[in-house]
VMD Tcl script that draws the C-alpha trace (Angstrom):
set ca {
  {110.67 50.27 -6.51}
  {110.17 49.66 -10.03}
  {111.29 46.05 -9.59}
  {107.46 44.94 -8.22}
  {106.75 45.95 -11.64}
  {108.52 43.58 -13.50}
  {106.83 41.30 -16.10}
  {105.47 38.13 -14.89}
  {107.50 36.52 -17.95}
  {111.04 37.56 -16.03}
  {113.88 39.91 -17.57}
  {114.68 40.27 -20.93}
  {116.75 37.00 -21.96}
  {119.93 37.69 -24.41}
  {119.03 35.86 -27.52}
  {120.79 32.81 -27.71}
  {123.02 31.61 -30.95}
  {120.88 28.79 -31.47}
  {117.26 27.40 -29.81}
  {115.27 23.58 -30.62}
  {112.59 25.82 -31.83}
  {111.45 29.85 -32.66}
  {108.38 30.64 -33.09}
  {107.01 33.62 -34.76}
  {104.82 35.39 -33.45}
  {104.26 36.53 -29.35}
  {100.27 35.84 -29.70}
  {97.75 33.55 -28.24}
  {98.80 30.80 -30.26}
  {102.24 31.14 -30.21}
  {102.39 31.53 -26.51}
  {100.27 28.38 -25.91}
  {102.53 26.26 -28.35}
  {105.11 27.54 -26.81}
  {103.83 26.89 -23.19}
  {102.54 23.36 -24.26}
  {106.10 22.54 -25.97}
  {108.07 23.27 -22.75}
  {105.87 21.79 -20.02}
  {103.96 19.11 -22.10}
  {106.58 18.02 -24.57}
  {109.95 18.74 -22.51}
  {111.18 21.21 -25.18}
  {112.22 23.92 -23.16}
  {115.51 25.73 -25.08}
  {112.91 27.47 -27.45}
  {112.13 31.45 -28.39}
  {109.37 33.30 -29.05}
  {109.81 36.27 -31.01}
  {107.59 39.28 -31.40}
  {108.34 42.41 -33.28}
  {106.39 44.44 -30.73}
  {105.29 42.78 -27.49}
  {103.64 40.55 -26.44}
  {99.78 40.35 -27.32}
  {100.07 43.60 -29.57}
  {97.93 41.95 -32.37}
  {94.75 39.59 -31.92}
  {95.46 39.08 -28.96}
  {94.91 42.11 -27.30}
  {92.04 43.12 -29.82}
  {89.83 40.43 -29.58}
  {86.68 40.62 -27.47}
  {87.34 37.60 -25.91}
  {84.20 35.03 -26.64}
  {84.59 31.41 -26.39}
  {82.16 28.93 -27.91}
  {82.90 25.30 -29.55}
  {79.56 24.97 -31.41}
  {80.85 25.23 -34.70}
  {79.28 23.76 -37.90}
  {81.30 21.33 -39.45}
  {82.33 17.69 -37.87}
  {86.47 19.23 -38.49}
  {85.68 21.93 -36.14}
  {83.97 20.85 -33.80}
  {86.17 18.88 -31.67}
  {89.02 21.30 -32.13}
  {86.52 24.44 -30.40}
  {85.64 21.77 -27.65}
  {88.65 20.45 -26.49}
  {90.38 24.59 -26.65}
  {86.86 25.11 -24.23}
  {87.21 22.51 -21.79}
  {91.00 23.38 -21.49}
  {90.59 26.56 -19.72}
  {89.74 25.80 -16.36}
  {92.52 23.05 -16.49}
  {94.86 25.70 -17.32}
  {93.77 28.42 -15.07}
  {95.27 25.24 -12.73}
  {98.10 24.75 -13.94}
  {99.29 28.18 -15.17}
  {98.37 29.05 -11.31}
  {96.91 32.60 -12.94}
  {93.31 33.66 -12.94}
  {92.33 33.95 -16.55}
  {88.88 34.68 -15.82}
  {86.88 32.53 -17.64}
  {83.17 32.51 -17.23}
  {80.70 29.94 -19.10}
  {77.67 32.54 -19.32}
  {76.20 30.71 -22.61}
  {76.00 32.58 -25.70}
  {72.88 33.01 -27.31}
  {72.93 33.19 -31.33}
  {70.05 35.15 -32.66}
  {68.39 33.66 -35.03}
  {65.73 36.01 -38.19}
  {63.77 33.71 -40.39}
  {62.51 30.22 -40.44}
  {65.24 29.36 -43.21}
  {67.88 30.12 -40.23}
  {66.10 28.61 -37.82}
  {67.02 25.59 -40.06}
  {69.73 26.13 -40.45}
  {70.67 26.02 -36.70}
  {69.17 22.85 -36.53}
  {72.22 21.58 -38.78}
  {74.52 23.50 -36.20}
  {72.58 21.68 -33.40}
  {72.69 18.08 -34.55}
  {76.64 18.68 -35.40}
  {77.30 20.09 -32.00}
  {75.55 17.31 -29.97}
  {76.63 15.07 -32.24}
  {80.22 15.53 -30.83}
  {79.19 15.86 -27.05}
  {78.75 19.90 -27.21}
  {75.76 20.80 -25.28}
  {74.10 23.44 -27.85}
  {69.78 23.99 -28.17}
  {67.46 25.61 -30.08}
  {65.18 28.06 -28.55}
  {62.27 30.55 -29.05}
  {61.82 34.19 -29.13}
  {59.76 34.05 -25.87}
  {62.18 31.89 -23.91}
  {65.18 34.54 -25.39}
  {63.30 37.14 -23.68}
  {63.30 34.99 -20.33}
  {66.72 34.90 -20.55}
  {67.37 38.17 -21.37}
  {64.98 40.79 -20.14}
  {66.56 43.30 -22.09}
  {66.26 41.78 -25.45}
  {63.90 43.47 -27.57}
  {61.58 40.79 -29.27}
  {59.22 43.13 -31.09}
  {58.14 41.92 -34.29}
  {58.48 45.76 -35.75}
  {62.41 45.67 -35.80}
  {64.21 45.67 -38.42}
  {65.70 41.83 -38.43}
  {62.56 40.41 -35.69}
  {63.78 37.43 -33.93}
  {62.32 33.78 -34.20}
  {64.83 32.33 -31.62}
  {67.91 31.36 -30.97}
  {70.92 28.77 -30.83}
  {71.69 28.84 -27.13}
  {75.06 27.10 -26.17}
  {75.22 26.87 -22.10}
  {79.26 26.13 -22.43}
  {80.23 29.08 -24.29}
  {80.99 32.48 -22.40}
  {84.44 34.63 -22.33}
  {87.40 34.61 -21.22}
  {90.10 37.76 -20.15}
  {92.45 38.15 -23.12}
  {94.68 40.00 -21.45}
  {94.86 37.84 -18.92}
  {95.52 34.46 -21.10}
  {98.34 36.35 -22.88}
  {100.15 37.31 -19.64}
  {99.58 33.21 -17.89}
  {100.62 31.36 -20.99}
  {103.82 33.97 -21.08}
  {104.28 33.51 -17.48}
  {103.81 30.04 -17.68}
  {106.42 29.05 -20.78}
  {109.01 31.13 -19.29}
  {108.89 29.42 -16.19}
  {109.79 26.33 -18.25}
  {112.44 28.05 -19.98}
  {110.88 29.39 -22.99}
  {112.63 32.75 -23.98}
  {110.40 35.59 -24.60}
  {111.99 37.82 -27.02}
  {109.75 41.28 -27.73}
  {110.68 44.58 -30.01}
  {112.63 41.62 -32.08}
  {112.23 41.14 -35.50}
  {112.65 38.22 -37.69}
  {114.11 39.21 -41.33}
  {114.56 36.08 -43.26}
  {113.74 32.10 -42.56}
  {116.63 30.19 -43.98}
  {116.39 27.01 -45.97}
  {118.96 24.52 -47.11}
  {118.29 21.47 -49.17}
  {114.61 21.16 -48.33}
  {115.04 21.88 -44.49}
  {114.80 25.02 -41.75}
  {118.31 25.92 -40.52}
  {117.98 29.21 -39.54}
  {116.41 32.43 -38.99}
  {117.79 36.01 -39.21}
  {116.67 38.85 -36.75}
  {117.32 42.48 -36.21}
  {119.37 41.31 -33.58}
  {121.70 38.60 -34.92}
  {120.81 35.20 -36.16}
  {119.15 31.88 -34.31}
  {120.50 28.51 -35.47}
  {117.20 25.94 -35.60}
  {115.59 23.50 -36.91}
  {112.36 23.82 -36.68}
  {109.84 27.60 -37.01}
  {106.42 27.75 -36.57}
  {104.97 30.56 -38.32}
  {102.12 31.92 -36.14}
  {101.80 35.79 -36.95}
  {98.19 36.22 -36.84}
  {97.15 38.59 -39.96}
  {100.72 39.65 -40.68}
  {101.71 35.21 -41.80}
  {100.76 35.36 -44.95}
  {102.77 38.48 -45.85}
  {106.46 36.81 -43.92}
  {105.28 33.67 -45.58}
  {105.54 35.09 -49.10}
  {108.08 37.21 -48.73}
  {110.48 35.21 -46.87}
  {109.98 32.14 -48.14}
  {108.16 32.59 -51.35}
  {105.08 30.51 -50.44}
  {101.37 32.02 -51.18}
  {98.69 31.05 -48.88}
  {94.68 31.31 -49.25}
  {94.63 34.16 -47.08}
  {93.06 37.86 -47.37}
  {93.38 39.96 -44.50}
  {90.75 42.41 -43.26}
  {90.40 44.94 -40.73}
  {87.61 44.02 -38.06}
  {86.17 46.70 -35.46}
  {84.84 46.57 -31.73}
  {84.66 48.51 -28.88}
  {83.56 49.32 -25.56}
  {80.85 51.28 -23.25}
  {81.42 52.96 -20.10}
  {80.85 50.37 -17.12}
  {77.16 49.64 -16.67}
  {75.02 47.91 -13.76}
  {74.72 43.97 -14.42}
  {72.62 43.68 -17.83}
  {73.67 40.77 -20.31}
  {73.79 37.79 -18.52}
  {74.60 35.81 -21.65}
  {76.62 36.54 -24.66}
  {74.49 37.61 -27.60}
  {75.48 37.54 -31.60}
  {73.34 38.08 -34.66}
  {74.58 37.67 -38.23}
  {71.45 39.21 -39.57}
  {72.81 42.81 -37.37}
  {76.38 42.15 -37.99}
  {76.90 42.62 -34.23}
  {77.32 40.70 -31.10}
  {77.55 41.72 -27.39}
  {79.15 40.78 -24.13}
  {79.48 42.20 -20.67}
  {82.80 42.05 -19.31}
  {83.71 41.77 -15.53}
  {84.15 45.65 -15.39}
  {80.70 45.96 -16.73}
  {81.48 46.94 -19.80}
  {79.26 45.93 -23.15}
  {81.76 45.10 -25.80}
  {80.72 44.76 -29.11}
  {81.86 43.99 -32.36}
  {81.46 41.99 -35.98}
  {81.95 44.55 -38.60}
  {84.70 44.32 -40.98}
  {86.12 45.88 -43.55}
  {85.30 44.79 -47.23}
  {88.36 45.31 -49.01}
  {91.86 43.69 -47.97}
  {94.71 46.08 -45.96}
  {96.55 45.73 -43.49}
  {95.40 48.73 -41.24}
  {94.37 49.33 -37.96}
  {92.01 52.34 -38.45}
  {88.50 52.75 -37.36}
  {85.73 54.48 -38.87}
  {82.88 56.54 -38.08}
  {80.35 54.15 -40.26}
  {81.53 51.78 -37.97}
  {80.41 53.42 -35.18}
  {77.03 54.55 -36.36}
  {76.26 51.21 -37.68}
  {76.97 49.27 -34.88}
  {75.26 51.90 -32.34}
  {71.72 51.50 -34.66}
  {72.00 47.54 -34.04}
  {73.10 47.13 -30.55}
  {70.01 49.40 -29.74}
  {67.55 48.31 -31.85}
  {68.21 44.38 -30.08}
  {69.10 46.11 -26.75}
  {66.31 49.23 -26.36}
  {67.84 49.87 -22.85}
  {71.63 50.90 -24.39}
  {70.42 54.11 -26.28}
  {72.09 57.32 -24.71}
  {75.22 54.92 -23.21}
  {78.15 56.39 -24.47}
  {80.98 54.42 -25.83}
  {84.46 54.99 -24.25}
  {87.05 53.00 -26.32}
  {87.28 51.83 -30.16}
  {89.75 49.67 -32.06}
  {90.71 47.59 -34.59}
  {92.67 44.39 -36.04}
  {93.70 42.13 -37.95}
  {91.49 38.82 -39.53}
  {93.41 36.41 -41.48}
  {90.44 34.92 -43.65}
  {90.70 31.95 -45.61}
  {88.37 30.76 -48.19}
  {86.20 28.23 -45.88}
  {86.75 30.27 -42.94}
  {89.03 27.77 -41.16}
  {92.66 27.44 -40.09}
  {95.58 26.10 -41.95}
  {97.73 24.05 -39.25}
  {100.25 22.12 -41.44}
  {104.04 20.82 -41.20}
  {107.20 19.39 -42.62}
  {105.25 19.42 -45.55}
  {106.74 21.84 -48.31}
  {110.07 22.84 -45.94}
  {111.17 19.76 -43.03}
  {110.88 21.83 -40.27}
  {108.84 24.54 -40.84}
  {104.96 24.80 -39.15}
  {102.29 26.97 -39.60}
  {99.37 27.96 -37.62}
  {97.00 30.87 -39.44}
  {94.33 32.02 -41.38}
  {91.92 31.92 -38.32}
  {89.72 34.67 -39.24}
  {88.24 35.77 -36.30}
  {87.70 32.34 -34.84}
  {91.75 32.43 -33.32}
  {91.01 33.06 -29.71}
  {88.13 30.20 -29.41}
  {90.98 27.87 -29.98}
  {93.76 28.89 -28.58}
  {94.45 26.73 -26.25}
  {93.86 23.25 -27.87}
  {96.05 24.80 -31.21}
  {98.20 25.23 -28.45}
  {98.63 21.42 -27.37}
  {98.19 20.19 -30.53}
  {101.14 22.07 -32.70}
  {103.07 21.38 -29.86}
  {102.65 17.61 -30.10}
  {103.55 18.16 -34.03}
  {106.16 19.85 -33.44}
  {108.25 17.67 -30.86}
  {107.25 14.55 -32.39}
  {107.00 15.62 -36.09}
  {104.05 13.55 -36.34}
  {100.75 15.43 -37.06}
  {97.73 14.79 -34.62}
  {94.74 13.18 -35.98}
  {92.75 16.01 -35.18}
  {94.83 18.55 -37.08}
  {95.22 16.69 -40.38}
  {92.06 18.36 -42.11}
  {93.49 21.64 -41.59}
  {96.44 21.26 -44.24}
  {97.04 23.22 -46.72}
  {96.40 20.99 -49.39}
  {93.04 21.13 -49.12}
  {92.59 24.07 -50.88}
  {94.68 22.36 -54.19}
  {92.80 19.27 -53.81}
  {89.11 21.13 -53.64}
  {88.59 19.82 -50.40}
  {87.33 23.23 -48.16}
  {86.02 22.46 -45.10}
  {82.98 24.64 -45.68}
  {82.75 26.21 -41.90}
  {81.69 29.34 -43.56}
  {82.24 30.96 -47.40}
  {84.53 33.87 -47.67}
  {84.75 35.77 -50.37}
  {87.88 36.98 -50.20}
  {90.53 37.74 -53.10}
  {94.00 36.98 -52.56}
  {97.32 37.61 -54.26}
  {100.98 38.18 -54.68}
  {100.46 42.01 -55.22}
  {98.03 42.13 -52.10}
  {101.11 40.70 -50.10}
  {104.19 43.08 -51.55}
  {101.74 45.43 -50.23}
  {101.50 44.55 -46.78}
  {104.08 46.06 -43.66}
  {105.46 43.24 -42.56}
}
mol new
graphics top color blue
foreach p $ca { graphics top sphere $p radius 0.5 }
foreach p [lrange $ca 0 end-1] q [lrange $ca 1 end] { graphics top cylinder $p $q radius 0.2 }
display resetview
């Protein structure tokens, strides 16, 4: 009976003495390397490993929006490629991971931001992303239930709409790409964890577990919030990273209301309606740096005051699930990808903030292509880690975020 139950990844494999390639980390970026390294790249003897299971971190906590118009020229290709890729691989992982392209509509407060958007805009189109600028009175067309009133507390002047954008099942992409490496031999390893990285004369050999050790050369470190912690600790290099707690969470199933996706920096909130019916919202985060998964009542509150005050018709709904995780925020708000640079052998993927599951799937191909050929792709090479030493941010976004060696002996790892 319980066999119809059995995960669409296969049995547990018994960890072999040695693999081409482990990487860490059983998320949506180390599943899609991982898928895109066995199918794409014929690398198939390689492990994932994940000290829980699969999709326990970002993964699972993310409330699954997809968009690709970014700000900067680095970006913006990255985000469009990662959106264009998932109907091709709702093909050819032969899994329904329910994407659908409802736009997203960001709200826009002043004239300055208005302007702003126009910068967004011209970037966008600039790179073939289909992205406009709109007014309040065409908003309110498009959503009925937007509240346009000019009494509110942040009024609205308009919007950047983005017809591409929409969301995606998280769940769902976690359990294809899973499904999909390990039917090209990928080894899923979960409740496995990796103790030490091993390094001799300048290259990856090795890397110890809880449950023996794995002979390799080549690691790609893609641990969501927790990779700058293993980074330091197990191999003694610091990255640009803080890490900060970031809230959503979810209302009880509602008649069809929010035909787009809706986000306002001015509200710290954004809004989607998922296939159950759901609203799921989200954007606050926590100011200070830790590594914990707790929500809070301010949370709550504040997020319930904005989502009404744009959305008059939500007041009395009642809100059935909360949660939390983990953002891995560099100092320009983009990614470090970045290889057989300061160890041959060793790869990292992080420090996506709360951009990670936009990209997914493009990170995905991409890392994979690095790490098979050991030549880096054109379009990852502004997202090394050098930049930061050479002053060269990328400037999607400023962080302020603090970062250091004590803030890393005190993470769980």
């Amino acid at each position: 009976m319980l066999d119809r139950y059995k995960p669409l990844w296969g049995k547990p494999p018994a960890l072999r003495q040695s693999y081409d390639a482990v990487i860490i980390g059983g998320g949506l970026h180390g599943l899609a390397t991982a898928y895109f390294l066995a199918r794409h790249q014929g690398m198939q003897n390689i492990a994932v490993i994940e000290k829980k299971y699969i999709g326990f971190g970002g993964a699972g906590r993310n409330t699954a929006i997809v968009r690709a118009n970014q700000r900067t020229q680095e970006n913006v290709p990255l985000y469009k490629e990662a959106l264009d890729l998932w109907p091709v691989l709702t093909k050819e992982l032969d899994y329904n991971l329910m994407f659908f392209n409802c736009g997203n509509l960001n709200l826009l407060h002043s004239e300055a931001a208005m302007n702003a958007a126009r910068m967004n805009i011209a970037s966008a189109q600039f790179q073939g992303v289909e992205s406009h600028l709109i007014d309040a009175k065409t908003c309110k067309e498009m959503m009925p239930a937007l509240n346009i009133a000019e009494d509110i507390t942040y009024p609205i002047f308009g919007a950047m709409y983005h017809p591409p954008g929409g969301i995606v099942r998280h769940d769902a992409v976690v359990w294809g790409l899973a499904k999909g490496a390990a039917k090209y031999g990928c080894h899923i390893h979960q409740q496995t964890e990796v103790t030490g990285i091993n390094v001799e004369n300048g290259k990856i050999v090795s890397v110890d577990t809880d449950r023996g050790k794995i002979n390799t050369p080549r690691v790609l470190l893609s641990a969501g919030g927790y990779s700058a912690a293993i980074s330091f600790h197990m191999l003694g290099i610091k990255l640009p990273i803080s890490v900060l707690n970031i809230q959503a969470m979810v209302t009880q199933p509602l008649k069809p209301l929010l035909n787009h996706v809706i986000s306002s920096g001015a509200y710290h909130a954004y809004a989607n309606q998922t296939l159950k019916g759901e609203i799921a919202t989200g954007a606050h985060m926590d100011a200070w740096p830790n590594y914990t998964t707790q929500t809070t009542a301010y949370y709550i509150r504040h997020q319930a005051q904005a989502i009404t005050e744009m959305l008059p018709c939500l007041k009395g709904v009642k809100f059935m699930r909360h949660w939390s995780g983990l953002a891995d925020m560099t100092p320009d708000m983009a990614p470090i990808m970045d290889g057989n640079n300061l160890i041959e052998g060793y790869f990292m993927n992080c420090g996506w903030g709360y951009f990670g599951f936009k990209s997914c799937t493009a990170t995905g191909k991409y890392m994979a292509q690095f790490m098979a050929t050991g030549e880096c792709p054109e379009i990852l090479k502004p997202f090394h880690l050098g930049r930061y030493a050479e002053h060269r941010l990328l400037g999607e976004s400023a962080a302020l975020v603090t970062y250091s060696p004590d803030h890393y002996r005190r993470a769980v790892v």
